[in-house]
N, CA, C and O atoms as a GROMACS GRO file, in nm:
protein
  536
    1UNK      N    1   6.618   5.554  10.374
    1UNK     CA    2   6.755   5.568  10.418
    1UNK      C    3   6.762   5.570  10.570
    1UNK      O    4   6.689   5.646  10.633
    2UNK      N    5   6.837   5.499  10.623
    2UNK     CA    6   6.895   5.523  10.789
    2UNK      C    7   6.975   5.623  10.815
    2UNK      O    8   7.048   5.667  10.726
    3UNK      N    9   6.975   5.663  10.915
    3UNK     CA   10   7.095   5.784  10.971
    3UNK      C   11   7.186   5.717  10.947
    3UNK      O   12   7.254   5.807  10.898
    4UNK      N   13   7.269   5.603  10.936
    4UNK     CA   14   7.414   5.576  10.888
    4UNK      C   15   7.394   5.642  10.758
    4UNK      O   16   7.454   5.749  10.747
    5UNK      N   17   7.327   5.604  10.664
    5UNK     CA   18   7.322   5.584  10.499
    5UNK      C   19   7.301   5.758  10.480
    5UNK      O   20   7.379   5.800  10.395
    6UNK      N   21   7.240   5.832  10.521
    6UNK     CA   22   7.270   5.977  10.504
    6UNK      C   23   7.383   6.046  10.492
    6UNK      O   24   7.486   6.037  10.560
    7UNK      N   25   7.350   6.145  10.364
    7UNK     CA   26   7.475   6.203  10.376
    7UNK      C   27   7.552   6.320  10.466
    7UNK      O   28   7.470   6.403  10.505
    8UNK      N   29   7.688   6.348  10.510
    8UNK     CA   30   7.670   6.424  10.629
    8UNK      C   31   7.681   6.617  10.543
    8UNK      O   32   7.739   6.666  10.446
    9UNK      N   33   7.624   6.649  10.612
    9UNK     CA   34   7.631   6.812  10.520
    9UNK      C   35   7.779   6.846  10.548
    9UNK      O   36   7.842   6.777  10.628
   10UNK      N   37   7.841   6.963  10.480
   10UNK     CA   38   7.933   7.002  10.486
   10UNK      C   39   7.955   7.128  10.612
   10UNK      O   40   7.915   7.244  10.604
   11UNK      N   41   8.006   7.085  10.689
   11UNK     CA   42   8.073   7.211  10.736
   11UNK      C   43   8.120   7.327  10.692
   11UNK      O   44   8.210   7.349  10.611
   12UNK      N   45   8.073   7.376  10.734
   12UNK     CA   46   8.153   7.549  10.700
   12UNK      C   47   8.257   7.606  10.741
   12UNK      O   48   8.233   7.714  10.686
   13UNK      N   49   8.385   7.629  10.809
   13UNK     CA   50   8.532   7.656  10.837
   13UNK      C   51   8.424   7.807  10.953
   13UNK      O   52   8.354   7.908  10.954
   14UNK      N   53   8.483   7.723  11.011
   14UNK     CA   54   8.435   7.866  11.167
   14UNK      C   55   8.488   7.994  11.100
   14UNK      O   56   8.588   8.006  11.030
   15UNK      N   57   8.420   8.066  11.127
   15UNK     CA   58   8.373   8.252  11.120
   15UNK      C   59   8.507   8.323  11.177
   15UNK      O   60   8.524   8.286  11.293
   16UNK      N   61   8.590   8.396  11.142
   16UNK     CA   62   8.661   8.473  11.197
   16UNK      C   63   8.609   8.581  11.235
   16UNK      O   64   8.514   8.625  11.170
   17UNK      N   65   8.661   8.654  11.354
   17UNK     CA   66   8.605   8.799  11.426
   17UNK      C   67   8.615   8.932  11.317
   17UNK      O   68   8.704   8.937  11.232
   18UNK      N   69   8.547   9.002  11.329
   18UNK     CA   70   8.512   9.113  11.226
   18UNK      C   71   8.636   9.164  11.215
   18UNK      O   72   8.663   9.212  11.105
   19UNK      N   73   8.748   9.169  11.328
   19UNK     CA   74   8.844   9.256  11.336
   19UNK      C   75   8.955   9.170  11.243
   19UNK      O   76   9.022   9.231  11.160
   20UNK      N   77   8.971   9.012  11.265
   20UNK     CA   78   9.038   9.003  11.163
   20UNK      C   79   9.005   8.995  11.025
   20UNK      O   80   9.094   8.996  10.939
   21UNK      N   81   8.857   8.985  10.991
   21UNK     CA   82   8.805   8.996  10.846
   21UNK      C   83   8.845   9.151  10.810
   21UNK      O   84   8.887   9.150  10.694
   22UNK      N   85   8.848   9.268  10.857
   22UNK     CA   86   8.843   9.385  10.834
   22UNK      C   87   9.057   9.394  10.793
   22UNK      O   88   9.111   9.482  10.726
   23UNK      N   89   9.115   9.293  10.849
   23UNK     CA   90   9.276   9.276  10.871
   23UNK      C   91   9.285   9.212  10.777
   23UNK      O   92   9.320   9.280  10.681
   24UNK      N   93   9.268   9.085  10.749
   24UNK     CA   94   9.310   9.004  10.693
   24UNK      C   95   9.158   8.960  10.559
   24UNK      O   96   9.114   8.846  10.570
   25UNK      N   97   9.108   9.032  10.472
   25UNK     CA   98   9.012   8.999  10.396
   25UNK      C   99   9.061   8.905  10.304
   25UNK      O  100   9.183   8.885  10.295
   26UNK      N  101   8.972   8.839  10.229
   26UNK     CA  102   9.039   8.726  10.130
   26UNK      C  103   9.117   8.643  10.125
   26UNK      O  104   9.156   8.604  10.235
   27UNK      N  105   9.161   8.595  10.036
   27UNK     CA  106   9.237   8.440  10.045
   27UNK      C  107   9.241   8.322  10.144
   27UNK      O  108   9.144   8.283  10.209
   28UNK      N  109   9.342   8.280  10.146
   28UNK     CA  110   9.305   8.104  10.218
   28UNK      C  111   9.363   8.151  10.312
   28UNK      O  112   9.427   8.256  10.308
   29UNK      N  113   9.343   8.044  10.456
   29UNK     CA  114   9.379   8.022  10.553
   29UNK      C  115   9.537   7.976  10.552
   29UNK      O  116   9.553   7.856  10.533
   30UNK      N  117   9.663   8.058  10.572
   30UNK     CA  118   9.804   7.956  10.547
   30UNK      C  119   9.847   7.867  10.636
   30UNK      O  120   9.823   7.861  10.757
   31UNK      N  121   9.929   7.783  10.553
   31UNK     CA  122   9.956   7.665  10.658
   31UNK      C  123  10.003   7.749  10.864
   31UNK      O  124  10.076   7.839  10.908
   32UNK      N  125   9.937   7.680  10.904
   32UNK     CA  126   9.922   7.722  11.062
   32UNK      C  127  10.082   7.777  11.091
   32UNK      O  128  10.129   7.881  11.136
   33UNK      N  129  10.131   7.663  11.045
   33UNK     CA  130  10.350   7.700  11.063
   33UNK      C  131  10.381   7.790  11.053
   33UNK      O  132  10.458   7.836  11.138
   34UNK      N  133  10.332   7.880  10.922
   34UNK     CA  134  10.386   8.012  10.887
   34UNK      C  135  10.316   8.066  10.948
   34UNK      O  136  10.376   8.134  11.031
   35UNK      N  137  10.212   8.075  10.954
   35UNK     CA  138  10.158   8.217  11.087
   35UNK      C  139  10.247   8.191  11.182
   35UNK      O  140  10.341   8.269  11.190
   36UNK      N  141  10.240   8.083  11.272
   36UNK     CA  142  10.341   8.067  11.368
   36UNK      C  143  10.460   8.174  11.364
   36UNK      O  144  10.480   8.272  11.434
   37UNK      N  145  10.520   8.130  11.275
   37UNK     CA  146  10.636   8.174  11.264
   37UNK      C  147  10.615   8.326  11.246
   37UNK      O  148  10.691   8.410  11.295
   38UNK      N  149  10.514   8.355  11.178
   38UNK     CA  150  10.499   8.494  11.175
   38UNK      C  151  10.468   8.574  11.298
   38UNK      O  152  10.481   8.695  11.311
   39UNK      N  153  10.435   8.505  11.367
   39UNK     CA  154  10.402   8.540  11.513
   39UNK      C  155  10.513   8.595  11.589
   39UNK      O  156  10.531   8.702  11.647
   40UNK      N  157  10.604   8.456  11.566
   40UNK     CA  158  10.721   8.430  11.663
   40UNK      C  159  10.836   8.566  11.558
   40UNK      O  160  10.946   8.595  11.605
   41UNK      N  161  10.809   8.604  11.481
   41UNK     CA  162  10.877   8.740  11.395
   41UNK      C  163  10.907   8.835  11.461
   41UNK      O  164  11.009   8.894  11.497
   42UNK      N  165  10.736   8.848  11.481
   42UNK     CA  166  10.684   8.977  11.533
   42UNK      C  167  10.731   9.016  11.730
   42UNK      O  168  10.778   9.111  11.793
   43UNK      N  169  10.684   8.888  11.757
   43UNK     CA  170  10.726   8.900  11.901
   43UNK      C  171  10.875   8.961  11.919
   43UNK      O  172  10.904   9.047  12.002
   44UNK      N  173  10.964   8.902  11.826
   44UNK     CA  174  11.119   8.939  11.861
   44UNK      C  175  11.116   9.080  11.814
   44UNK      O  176  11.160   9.158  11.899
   45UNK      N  177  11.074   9.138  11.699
   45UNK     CA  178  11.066   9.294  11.661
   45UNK      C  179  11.011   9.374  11.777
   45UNK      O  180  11.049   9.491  11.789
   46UNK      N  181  10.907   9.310  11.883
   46UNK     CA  182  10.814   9.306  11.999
   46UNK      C  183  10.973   9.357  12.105
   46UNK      O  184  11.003   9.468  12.150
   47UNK      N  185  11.054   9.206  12.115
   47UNK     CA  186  11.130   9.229  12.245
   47UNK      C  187  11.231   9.339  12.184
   47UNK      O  188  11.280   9.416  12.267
   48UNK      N  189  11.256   9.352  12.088
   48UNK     CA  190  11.372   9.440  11.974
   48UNK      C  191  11.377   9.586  12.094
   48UNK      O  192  11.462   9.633  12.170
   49UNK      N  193  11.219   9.624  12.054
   49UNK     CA  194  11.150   9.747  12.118
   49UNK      C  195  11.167   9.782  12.234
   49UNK      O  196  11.195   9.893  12.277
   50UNK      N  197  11.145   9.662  12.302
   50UNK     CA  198  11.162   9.693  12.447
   50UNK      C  199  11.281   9.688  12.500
   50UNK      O  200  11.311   9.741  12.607
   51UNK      N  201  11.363   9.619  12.422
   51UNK     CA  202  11.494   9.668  12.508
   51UNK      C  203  11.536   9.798  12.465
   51UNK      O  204  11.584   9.860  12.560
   52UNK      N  205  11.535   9.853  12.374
   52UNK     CA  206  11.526   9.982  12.308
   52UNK      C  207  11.474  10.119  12.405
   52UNK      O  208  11.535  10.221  12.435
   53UNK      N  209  11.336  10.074  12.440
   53UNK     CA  210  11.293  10.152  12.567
   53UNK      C  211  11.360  10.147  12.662
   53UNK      O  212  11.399  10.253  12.711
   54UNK      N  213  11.396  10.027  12.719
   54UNK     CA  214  11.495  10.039  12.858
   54UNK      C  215  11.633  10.128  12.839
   54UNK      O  216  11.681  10.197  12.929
   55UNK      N  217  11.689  10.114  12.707
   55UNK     CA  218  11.805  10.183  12.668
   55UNK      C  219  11.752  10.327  12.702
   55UNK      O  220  11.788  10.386  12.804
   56UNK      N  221  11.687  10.367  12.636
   56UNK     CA  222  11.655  10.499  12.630
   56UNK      C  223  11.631  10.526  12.788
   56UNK      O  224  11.715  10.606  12.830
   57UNK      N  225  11.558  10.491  12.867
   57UNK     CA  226  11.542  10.517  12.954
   57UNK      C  227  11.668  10.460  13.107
   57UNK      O  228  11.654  10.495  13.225
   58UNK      N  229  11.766  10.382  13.060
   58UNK     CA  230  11.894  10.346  13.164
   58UNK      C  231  11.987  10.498  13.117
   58UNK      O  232  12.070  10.550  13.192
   59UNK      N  233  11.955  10.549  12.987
   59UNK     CA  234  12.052  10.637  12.950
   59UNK      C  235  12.018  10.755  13.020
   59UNK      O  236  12.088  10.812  13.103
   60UNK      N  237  11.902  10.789  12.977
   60UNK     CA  238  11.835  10.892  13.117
   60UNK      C  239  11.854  10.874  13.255
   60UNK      O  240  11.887  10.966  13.330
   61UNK      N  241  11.840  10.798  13.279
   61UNK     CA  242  11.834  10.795  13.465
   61UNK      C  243  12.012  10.789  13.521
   61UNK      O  244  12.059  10.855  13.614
   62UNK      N  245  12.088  10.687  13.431
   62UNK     CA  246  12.214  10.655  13.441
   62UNK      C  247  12.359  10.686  13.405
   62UNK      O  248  12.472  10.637  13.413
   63UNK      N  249  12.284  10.815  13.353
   63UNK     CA  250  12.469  10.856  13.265
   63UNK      C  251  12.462  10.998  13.267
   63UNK      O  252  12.493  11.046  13.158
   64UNK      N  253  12.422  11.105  13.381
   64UNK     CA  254  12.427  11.217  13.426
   64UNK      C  255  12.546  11.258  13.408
   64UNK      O  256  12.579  11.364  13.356
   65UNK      N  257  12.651  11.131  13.472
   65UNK     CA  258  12.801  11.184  13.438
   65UNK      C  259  12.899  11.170  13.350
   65UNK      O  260  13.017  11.208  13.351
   66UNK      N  261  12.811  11.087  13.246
   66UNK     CA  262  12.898  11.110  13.113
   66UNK      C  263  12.878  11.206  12.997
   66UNK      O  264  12.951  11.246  12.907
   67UNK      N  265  12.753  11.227  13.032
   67UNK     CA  266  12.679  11.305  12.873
   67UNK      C  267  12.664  11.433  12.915
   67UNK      O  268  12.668  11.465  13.034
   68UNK      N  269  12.644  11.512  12.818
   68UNK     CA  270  12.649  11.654  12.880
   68UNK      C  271  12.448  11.609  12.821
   68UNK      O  272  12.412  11.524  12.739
   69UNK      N  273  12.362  11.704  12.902
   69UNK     CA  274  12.235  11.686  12.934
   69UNK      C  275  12.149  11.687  12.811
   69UNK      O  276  12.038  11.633  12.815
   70UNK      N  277  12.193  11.742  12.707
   70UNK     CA  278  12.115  11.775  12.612
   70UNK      C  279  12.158  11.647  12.484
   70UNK      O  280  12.090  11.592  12.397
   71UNK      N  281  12.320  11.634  12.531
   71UNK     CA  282  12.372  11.499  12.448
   71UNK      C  283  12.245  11.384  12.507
   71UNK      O  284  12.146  11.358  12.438
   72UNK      N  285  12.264  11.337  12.617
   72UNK     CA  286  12.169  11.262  12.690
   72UNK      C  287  11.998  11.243  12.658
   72UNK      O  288  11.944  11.154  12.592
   73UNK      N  289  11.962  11.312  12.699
   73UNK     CA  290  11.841  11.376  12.624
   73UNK      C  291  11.791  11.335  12.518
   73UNK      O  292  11.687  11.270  12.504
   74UNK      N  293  11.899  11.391  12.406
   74UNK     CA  294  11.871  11.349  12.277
   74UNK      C  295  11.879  11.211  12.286
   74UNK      O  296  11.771  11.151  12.287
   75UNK      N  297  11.999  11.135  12.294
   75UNK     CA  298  11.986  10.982  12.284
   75UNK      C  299  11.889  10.938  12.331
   75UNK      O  300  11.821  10.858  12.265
   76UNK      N  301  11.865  10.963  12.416
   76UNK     CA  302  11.734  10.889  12.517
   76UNK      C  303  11.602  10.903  12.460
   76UNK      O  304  11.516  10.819  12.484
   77UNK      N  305  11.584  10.985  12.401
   77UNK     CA  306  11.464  11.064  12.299
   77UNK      C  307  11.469  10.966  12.188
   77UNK      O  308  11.380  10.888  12.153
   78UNK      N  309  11.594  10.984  12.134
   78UNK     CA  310  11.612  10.872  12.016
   78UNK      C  311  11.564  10.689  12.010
   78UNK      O  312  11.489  10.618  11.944
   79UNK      N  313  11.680  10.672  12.146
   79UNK     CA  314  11.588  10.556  12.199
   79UNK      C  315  11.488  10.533  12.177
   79UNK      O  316  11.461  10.490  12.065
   80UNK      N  317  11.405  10.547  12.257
   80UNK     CA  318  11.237  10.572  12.305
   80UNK      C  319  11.178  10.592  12.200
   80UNK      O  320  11.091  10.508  12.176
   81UNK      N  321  11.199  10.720  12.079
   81UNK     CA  322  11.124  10.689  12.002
   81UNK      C  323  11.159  10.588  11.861
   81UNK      O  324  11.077  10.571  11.770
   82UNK      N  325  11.266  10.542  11.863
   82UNK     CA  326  11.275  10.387  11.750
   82UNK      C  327  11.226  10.306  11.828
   82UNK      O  328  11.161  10.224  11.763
   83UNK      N  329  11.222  10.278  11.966
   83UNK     CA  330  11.150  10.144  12.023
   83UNK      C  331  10.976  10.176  12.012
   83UNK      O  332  10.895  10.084  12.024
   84UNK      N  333  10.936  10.314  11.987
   84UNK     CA  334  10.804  10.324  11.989
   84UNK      C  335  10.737  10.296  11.848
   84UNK      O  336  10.626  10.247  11.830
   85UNK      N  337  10.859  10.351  11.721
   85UNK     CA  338  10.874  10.307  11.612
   85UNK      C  339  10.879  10.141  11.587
   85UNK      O  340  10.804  10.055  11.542
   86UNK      N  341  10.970  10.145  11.625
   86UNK     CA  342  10.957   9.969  11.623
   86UNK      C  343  10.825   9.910  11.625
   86UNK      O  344  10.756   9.879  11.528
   87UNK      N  345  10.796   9.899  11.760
   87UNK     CA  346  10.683   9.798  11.761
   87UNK      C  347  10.544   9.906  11.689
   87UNK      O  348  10.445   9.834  11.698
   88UNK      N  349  10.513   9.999  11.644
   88UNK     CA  350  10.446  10.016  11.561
   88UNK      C  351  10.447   9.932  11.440
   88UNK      O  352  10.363   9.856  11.393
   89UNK      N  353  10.574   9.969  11.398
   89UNK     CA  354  10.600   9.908  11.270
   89UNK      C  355  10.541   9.770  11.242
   89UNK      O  356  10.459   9.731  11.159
   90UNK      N  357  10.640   9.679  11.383
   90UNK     CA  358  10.626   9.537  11.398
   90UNK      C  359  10.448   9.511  11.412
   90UNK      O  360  10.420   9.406  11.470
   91UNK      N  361  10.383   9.558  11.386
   91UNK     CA  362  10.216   9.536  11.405
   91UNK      C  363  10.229   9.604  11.241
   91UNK      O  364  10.232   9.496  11.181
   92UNK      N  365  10.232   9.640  11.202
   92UNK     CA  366  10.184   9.687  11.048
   92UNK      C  367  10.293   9.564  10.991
   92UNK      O  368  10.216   9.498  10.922
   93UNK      N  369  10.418   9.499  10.982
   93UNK     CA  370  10.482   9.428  10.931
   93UNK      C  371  10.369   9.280  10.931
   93UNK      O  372  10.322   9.222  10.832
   94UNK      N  373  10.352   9.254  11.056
   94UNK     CA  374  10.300   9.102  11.098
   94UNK      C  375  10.142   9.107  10.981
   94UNK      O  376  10.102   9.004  10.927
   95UNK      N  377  10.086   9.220  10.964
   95UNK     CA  378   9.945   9.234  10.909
   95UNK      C  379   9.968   9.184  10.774
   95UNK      O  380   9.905   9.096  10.714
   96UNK      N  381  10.128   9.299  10.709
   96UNK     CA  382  10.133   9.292  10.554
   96UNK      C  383  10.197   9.113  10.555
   96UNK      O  384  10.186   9.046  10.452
   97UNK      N  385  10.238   9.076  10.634
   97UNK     CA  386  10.302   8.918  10.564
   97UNK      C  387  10.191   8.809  10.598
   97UNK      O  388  10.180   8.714  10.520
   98UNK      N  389  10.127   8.817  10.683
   98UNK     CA  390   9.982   8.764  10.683
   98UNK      C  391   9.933   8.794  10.560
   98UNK      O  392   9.928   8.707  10.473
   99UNK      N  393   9.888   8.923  10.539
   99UNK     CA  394   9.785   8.925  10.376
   99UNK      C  395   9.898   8.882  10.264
   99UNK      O  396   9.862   8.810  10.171
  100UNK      N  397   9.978   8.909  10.269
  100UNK     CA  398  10.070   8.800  10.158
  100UNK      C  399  10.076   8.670  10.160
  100UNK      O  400  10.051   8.613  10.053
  101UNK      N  401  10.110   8.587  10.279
  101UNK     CA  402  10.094   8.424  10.256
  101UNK      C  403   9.943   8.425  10.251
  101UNK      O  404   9.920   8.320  10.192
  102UNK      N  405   9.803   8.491  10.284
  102UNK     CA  406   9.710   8.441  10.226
  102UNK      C  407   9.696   8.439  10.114
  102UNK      O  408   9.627   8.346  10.071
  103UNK      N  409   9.758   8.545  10.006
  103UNK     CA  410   9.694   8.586   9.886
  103UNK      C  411   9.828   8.485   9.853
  103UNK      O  412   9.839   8.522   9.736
  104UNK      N  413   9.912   8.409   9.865
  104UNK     CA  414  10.037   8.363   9.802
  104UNK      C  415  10.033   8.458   9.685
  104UNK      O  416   9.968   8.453   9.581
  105UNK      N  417  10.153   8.580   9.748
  105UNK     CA  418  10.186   8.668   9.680
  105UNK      C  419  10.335   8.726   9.741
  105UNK      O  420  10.358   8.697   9.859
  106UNK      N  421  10.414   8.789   9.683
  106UNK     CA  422  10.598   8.745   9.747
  106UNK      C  423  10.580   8.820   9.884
  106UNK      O  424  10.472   8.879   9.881
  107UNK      N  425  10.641   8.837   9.993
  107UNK     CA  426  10.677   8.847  10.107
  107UNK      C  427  10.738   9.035  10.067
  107UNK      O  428  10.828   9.073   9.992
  108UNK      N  429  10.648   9.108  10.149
  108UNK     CA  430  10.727   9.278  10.134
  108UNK      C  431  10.831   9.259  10.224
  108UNK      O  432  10.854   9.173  10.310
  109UNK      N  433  10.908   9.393  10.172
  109UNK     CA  434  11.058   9.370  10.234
  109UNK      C  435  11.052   9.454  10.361
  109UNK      O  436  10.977   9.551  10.365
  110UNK      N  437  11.125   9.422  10.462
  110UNK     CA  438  11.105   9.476  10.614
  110UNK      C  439  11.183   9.611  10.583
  110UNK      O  440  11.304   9.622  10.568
  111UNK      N  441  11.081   9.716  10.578
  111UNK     CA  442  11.106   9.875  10.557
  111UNK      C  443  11.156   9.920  10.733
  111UNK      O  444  11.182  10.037  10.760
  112UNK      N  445  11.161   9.834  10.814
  112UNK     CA  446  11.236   9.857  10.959
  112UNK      C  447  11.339   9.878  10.979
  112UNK      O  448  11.390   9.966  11.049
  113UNK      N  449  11.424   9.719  10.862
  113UNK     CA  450  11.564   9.675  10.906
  113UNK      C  451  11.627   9.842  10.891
  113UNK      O  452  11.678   9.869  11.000
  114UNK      N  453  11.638   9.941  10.809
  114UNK     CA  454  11.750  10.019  10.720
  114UNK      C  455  11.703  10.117  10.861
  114UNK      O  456  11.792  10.135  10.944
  115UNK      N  457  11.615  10.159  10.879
  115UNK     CA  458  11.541  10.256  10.986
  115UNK      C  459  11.603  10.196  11.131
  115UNK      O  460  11.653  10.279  11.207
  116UNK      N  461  11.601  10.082  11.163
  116UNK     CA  462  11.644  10.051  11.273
  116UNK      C  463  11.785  10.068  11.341
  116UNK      O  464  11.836  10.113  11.444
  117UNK      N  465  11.838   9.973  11.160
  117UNK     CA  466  11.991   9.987  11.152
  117UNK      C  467  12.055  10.175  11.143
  117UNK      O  468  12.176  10.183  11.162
  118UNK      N  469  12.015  10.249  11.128
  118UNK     CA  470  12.087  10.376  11.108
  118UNK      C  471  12.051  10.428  11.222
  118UNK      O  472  12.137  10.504  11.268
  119UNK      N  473  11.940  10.416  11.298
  119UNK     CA  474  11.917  10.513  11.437
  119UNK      C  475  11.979  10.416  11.525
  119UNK      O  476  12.020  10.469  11.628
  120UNK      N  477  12.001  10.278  11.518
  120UNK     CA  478  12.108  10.215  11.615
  120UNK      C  479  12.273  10.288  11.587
  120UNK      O  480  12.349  10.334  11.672
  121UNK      N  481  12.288  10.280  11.470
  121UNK     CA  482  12.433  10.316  11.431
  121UNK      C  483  12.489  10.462  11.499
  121UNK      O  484  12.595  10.506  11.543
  122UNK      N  485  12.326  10.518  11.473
  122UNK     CA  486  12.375  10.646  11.523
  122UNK      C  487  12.394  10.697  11.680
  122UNK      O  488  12.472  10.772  11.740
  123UNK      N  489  12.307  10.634  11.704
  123UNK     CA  490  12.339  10.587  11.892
  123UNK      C  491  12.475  10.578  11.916
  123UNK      O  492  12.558  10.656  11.964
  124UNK      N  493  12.481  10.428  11.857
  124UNK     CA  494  12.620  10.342  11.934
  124UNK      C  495  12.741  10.475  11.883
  124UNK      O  496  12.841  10.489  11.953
  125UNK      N  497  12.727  10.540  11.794
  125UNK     CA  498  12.806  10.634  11.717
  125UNK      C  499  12.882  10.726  11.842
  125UNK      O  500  12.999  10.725  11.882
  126UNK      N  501  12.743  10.817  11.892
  126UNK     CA  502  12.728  10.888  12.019
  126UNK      C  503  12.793  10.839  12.141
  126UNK      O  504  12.871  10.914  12.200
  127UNK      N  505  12.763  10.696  12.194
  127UNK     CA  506  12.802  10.681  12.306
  127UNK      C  507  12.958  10.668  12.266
  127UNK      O  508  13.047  10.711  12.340
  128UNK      N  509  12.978  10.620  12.174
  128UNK     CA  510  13.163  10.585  12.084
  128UNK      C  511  13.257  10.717  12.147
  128UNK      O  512  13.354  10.716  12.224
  129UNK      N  513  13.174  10.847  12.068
  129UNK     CA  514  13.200  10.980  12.084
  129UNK      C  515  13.228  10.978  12.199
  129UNK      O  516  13.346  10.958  12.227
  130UNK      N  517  13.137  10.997  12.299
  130UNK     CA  518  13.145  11.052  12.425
  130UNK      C  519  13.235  10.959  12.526
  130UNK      O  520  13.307  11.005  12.614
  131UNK      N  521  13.219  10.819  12.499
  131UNK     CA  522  13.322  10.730  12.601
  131UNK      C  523  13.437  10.790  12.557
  131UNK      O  524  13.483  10.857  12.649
  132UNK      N  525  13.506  10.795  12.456
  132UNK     CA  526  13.635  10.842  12.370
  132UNK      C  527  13.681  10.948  12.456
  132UNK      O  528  13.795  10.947  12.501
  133UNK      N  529  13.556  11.085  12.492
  133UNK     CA  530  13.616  11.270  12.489
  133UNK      C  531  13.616  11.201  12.645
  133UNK      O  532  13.667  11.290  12.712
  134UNK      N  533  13.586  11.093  12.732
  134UNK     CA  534  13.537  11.116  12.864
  134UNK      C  535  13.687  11.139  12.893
  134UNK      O  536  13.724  11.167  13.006
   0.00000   0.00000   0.00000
């Protein structure tokens, strides 16, 4: 046989890093798109957070003269910690929908949205209150 006429061995699909084998164990590789997209999810739950932090923290530095200190405080506390919530979350969300499109198994439901939505509500609630009594 000549080196043309040989057959070529099979490749093996490159090695992932221990950290995502230890993340992501088993199943197939998903189409590249949906990670993508899963990416591009996470990033916005990512910017969600951070404006969340800035809130919390424009409310602190910036509204001495609307809130009485402890009203303030609290919001700002609140803030800060759903944006710290948040992007926790948004890193445990991006992991579980990864190990689901590998295992093609249904998509878990974002345990954020209801958590996000009620400590926003309750914010915007507060500042409602207090612009209103100003």
């Amino acid at each position: 046989m000549t080196n043309s006429e040989q057959p070529t061995p099979a490749t093996a699909p490159p090695s992932r890093g221990k950290i995502a084998q230890l993340l992501l164990p088993g199943g197939e590789e998903p189409d590249p798109r949906f990670t993508l997209a899963n990416e591009r999810t996470f990033l916005a739950w990512i910017r969600t957070s951070l404006a969340l932090l800035a809130g919390g923290i424009a409310i602190e530095a910036f509204t001495s003269g609307l809130f009485l200190e402890p009203v303030r405080k609290g919001l700002a506390v609140l803030l800060l910690l759903l944006g710290m919530m948040l992007s926790s979350g948004a890193a445990v969300r991006w992991v579980r929908v990864e190990r689901s499109m590998r295992n093609k198994a249904p998509l878990p439901l974002p345990l954020l949205v209801p958590l996000v939505a009620g400590a926003g509500a309750l914010a915007a609630a507060v500042v409602v209150v207090f612009i209103l009594m100003r």
